[in-house]
PASEBA-1860 file (N, C-alpha, C; in nm, 3 decimals):
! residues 144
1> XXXXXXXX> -0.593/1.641/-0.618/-0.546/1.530/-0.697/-0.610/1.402/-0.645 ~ -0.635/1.309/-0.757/-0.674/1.181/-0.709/-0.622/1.046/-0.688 ~ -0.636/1.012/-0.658/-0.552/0.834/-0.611/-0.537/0.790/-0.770 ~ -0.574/0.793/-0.832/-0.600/0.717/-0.978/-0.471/0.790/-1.047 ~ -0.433/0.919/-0.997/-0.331/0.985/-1.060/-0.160/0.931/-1.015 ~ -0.186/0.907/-0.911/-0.048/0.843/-0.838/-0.043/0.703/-0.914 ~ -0.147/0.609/-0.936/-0.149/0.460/-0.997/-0.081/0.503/-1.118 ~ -0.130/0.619/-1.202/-0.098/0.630/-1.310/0.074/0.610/-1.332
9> XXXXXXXX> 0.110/0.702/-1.227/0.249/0.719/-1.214/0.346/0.619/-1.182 ~ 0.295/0.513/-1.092/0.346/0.403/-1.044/0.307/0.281/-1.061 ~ 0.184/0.283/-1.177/0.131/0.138/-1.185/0.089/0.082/-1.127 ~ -0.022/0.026/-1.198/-0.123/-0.117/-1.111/-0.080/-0.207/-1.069 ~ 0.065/-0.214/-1.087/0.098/-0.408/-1.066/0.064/-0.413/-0.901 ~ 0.047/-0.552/-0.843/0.015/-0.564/-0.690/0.083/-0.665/-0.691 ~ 0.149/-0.687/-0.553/0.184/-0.836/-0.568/0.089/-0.899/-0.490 ~ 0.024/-1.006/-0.476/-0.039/-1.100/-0.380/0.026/-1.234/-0.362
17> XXXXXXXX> -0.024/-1.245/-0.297/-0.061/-1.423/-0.231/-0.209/-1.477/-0.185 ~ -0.209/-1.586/-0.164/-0.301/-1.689/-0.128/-0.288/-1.708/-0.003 ~ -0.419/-1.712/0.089/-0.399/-1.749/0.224/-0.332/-1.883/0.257 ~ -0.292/-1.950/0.176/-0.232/-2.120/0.212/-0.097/-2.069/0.167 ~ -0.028/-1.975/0.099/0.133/-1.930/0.081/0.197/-1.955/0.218 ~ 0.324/-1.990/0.273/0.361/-1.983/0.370/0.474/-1.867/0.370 ~ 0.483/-1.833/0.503/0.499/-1.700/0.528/0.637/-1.699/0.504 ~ 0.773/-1.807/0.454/0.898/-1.812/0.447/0.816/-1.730/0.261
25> XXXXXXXX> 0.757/-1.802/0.234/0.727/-1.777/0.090/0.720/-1.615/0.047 ~ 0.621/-1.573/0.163/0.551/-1.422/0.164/0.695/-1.327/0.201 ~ 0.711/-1.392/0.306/0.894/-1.294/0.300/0.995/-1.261/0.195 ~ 0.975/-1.367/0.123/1.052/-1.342/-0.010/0.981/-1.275/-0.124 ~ 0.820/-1.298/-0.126/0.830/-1.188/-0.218/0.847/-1.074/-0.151 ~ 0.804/-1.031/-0.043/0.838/-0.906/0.012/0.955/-0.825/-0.025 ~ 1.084/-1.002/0.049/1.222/-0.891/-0.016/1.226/-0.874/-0.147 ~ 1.227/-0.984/-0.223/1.248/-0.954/-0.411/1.168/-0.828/-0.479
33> XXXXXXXX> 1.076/-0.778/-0.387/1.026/-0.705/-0.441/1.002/-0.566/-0.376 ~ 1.054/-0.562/-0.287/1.102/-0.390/-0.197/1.010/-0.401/-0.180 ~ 0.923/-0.437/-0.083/0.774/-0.355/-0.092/0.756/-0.390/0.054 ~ 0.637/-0.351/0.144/0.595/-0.379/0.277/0.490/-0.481/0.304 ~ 0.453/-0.476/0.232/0.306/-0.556/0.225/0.255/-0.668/0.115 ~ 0.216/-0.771/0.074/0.089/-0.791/0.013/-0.007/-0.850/0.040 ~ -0.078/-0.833/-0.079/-0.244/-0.831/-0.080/-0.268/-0.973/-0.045 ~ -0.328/-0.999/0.002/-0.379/-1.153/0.022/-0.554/-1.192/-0.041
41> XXXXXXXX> -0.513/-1.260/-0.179/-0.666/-1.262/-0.235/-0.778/-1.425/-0.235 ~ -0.836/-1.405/-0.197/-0.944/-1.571/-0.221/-0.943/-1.645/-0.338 ~ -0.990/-1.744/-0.327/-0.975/-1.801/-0.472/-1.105/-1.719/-0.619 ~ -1.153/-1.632/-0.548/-1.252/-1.598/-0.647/-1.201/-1.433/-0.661 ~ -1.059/-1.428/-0.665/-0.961/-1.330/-0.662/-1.050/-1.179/-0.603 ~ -1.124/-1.213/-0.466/-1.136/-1.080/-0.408/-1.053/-1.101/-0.268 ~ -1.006/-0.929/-0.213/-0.937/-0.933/-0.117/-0.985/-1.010/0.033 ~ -0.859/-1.094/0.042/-0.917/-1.172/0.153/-0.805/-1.109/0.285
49> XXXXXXXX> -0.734/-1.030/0.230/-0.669/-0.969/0.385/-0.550/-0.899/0.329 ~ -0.450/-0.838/0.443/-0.289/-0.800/0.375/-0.225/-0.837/0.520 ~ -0.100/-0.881/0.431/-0.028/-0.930/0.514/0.148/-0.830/0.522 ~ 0.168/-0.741/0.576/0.244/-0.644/0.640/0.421/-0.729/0.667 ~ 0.523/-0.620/0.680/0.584/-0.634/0.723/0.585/-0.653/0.920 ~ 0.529/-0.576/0.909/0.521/-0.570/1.060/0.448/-0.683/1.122 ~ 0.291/-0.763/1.050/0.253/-0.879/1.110/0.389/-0.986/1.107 ~ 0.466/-0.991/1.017/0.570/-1.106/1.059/0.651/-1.081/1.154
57> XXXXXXXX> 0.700/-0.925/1.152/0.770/-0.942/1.286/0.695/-0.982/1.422 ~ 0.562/-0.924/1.452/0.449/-0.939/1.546/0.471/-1.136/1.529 ~ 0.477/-1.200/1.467/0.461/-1.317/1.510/0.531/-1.396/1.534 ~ 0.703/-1.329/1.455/0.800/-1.413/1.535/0.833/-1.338/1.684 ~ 0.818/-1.282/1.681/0.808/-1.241/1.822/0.724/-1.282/1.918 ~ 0.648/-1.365/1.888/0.526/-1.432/1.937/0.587/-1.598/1.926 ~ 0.593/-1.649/1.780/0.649/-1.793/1.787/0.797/-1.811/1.745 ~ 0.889/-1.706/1.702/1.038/-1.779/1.717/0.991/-1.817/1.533
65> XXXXXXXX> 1.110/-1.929/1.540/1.100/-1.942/1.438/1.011/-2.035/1.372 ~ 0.918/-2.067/1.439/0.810/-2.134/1.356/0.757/-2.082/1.307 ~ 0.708/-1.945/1.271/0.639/-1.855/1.206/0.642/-1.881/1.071 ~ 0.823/-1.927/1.030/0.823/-1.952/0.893/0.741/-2.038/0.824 ~ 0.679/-2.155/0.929/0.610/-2.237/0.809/0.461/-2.232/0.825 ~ 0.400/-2.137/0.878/0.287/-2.081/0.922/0.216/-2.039/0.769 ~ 0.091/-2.033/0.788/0.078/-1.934/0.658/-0.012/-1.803/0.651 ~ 0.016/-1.721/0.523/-0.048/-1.608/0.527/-0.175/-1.619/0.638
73> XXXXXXXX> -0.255/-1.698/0.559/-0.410/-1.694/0.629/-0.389/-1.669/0.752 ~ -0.303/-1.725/0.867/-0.287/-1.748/1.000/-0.245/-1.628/1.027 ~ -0.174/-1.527/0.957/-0.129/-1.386/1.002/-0.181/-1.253/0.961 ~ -0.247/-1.309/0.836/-0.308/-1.175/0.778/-0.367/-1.100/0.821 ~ -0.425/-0.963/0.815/-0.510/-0.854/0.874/-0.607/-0.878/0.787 ~ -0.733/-0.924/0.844/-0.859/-0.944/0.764/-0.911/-0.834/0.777 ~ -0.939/-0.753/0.839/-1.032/-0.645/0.763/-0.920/-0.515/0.737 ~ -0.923/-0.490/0.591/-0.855/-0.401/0.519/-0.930/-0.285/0.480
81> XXXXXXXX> -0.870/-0.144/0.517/-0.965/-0.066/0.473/-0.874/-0.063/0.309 ~ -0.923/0.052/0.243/-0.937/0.035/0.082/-1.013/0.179/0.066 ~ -0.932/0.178/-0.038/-0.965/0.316/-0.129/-0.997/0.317/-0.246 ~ -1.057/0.448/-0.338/-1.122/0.395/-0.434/-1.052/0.521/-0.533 ~ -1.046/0.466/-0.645/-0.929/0.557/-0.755/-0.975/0.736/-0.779 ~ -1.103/0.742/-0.749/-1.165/0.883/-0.790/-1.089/0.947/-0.607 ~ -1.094/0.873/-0.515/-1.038/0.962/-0.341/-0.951/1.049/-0.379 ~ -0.996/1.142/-0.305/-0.867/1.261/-0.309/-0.706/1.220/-0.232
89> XXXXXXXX> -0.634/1.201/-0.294/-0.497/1.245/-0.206/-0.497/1.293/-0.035 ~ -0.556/1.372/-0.022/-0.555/1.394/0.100/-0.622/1.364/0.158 ~ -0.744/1.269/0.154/-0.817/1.199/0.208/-0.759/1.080/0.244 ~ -0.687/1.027/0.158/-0.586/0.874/0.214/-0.457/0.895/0.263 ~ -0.415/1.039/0.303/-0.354/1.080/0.379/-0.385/1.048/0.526 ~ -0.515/1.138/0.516/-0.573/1.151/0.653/-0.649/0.997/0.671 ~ -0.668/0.880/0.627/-0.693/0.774/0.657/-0.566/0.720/0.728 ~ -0.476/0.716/0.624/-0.328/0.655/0.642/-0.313/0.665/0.780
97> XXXXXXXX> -0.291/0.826/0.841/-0.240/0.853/0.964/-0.313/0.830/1.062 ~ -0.441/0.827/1.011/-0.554/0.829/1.144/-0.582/0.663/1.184 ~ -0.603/0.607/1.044/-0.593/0.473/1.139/-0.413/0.400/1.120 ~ -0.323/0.443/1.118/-0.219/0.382/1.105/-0.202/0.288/1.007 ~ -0.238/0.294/0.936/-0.167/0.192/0.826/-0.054/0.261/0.671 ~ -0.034/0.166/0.659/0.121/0.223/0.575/0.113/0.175/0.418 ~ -0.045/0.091/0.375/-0.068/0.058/0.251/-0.213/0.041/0.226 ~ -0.267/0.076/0.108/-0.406/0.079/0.073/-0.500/0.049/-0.028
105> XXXXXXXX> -0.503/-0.047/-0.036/-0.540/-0.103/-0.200/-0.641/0.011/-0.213 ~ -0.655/-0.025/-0.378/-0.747/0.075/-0.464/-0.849/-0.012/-0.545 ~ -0.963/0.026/-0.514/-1.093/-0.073/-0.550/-1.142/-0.007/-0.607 ~ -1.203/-0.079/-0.723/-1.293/-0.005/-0.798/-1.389/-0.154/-0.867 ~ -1.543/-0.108/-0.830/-1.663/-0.232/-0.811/-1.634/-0.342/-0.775 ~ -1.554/-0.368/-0.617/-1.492/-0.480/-0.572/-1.373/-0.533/-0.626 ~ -1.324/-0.448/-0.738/-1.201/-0.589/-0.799/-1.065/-0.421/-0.732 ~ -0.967/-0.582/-0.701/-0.850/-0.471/-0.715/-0.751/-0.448/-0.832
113> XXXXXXXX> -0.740/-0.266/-0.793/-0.694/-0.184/-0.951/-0.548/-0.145/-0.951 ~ -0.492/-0.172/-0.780/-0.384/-0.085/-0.747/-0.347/-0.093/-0.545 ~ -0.273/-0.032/-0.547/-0.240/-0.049/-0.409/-0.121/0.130/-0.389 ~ -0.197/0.171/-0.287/-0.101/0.280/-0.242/-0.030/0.312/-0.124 ~ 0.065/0.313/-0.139/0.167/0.328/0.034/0.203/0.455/0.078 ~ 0.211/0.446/0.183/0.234/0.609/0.257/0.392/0.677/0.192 ~ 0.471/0.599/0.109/0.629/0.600/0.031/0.502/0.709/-0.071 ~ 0.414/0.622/-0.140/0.411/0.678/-0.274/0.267/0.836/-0.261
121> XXXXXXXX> 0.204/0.840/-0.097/0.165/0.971/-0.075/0.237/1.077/-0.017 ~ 0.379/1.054/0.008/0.469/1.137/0.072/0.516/1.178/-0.053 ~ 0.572/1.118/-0.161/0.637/1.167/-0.273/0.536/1.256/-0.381 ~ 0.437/1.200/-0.365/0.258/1.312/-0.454/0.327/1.438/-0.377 ~ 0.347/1.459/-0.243/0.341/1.565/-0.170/0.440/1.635/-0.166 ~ 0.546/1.565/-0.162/0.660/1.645/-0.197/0.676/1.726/-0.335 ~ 0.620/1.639/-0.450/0.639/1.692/-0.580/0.567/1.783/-0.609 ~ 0.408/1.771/-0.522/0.344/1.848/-0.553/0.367/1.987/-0.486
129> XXXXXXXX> 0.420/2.036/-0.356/0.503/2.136/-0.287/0.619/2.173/-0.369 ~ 0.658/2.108/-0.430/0.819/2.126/-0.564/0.748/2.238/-0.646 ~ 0.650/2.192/-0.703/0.530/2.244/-0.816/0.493/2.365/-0.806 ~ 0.460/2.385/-0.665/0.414/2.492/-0.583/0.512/2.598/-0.599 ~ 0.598/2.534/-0.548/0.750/2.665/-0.504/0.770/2.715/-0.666 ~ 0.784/2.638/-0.732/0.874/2.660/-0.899/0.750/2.789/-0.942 ~ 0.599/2.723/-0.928/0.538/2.811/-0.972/0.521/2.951/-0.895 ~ 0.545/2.960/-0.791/0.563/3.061/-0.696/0.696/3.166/-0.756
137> XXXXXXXX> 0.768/3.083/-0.802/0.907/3.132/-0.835/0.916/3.222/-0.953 ~ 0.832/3.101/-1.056/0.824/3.172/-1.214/0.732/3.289/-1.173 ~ 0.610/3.286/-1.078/0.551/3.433/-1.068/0.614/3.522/-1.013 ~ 0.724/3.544/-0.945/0.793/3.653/-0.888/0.871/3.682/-0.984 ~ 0.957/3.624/-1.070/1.064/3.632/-1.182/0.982/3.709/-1.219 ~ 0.862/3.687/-1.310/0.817/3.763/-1.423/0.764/3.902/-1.379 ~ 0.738/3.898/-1.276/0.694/4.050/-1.201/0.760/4.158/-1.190 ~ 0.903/4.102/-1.207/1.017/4.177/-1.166/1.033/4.306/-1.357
END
């Protein structure tokens, strides 16, 4: 299965920000919008970094509460790896785990198409093991 198949399922929307957003700002979309991460894009809307749940904790833990009026740019992870909609599933598995990260935009000729989180390759996997068993199942039924 391919990355393009999970987007299908869960949609392109992304949320971003701007490296000048301040990070009280970026927290809130975070919460309003359940999510771990967003995209952080340039003004010529290509990816200019992502900015994580975990970099905010990493920096109030570092500055207290000034962090809040800090901004993206100052916290973001500039180099993002990225995936591309034709990757196999288990290839951004084995990215995910190998270099640790927990979200992965989806590029296709530089522009972004999508974004995938280790939430939405655990659930491909589960459903797709569901799939497995049922069909495993209907072949023993009918044998009988």
């Amino acid at each position: 299965m391919q990355v393009q198949s999970i987007l299908k399922t869960k949609g392109d929307r992304v949320v971003t920000a701007r490296p000048e957003t301040t990070i009280a700002e970026a927290a809130r979309l975070l919460s309003e919008n359940r999510i771990g991460a967003v995209m952080v894009l340039s003004g010529d809307g290509r990816i200019a970094g992502v900015l994580s749940e975990r970099d905010i904790v990493t920096a109030f833990a570092r500055h207290a509460l000034g962090v809040a009026t800090m901004t993206v740019g100052e916290l973001m992870t500039r180099e993002v790896l990225t995936c591309a909609p034709d990757d196999t599933v288990e290839s951004v598995m084995a990215t995910m785990t190998g270099r640790r990260v927990r979200h992965l935009p989806v590029v296709r000729e530089g522009k972004l198409i999508g974004i995938v989180s280790i939430g939405d390759v655990v659930k491909w996997r589960l459903d797709e093991t569901a799939s497995e068993a049922d069909s495993l199942r209907q072949y023993v039924l009918a044998g009988r």
